[in-house]
C-alpha positions as CSV (number, residue, x, y, z in Angstrom):
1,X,166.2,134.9,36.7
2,X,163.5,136.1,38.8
3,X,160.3,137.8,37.5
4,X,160.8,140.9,38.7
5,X,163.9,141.5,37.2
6,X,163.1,139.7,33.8
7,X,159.8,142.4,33.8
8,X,162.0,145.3,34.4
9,X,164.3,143.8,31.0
10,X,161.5,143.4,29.1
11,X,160.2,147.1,30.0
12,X,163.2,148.0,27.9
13,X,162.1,148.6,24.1
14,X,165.3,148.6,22.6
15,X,166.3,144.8,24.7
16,X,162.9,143.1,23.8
17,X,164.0,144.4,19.8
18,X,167.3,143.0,20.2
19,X,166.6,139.6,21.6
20,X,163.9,139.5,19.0
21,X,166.6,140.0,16.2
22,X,169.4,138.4,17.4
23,X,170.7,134.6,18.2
24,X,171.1,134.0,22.3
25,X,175.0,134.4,21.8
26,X,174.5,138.1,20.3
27,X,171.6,139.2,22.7
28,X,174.1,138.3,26.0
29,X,177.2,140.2,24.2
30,X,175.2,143.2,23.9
31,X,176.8,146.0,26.0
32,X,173.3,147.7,26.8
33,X,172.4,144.3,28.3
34,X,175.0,144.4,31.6
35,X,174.1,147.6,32.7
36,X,170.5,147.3,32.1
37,X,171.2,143.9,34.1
38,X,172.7,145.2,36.8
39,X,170.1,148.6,37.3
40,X,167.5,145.4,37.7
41,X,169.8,143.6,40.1
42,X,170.4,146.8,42.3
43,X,166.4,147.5,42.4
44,X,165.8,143.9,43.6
45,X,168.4,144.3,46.2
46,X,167.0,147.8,47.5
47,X,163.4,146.5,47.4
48,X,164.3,143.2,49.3
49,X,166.5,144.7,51.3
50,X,163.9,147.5,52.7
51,X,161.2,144.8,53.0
52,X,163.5,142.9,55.4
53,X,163.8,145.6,57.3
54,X,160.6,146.3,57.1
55,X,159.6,143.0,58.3
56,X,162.0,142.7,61.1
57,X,160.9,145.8,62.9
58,X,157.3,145.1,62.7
59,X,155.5,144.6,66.3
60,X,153.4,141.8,64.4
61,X,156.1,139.3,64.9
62,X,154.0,135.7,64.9
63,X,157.5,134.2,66.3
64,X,157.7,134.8,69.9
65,X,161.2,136.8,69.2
66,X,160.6,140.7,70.2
C-alpha cells in the first residue's frame, strides 16, 4: 500500500479505532473499510493521473521528445 493512500485511511477516526480493536481478519471484513479503500484508490488515480498530464505537456522536457 502506498503512503499516500495508507495516510488518507488513517485520516479516518472511526478505521484507526477499528483496527485498534479488532484482529487483522475483522479490520479487512469491515464494510466501511472497501469504500473508504476505494475513495483513496480513486484520489491516487486522479492525482497521478493529472500529474502525468501535467508532466507530459510541459515545454521543460530534458528528453529531446517535443
Amino acid at each position: 500500500m502506498n503512503s499516500a493512500l495508507k495516510g488518507k485511511l488513517l485520516d479516518t477516526e472511526l478505521l484507526v479505532q477499528q483496527a485498534a480493536n479488532n484482529t487483522k481478519e475483522q479490520f479487512n471484513n469491515l464494510p466501511d473499510l472497501m469504500p473508504k479503500l476505494i475513495d483513496g484508490i480513486m484520489d491516487d488515480m486522479t492525482t497521478h493521473g493529472s500529474m502525468s498530464k501535467q508532466a507530459l505537456a510541459s515545454k521543460g522536457d530534458t528528453t529531446g521528445h517535443s
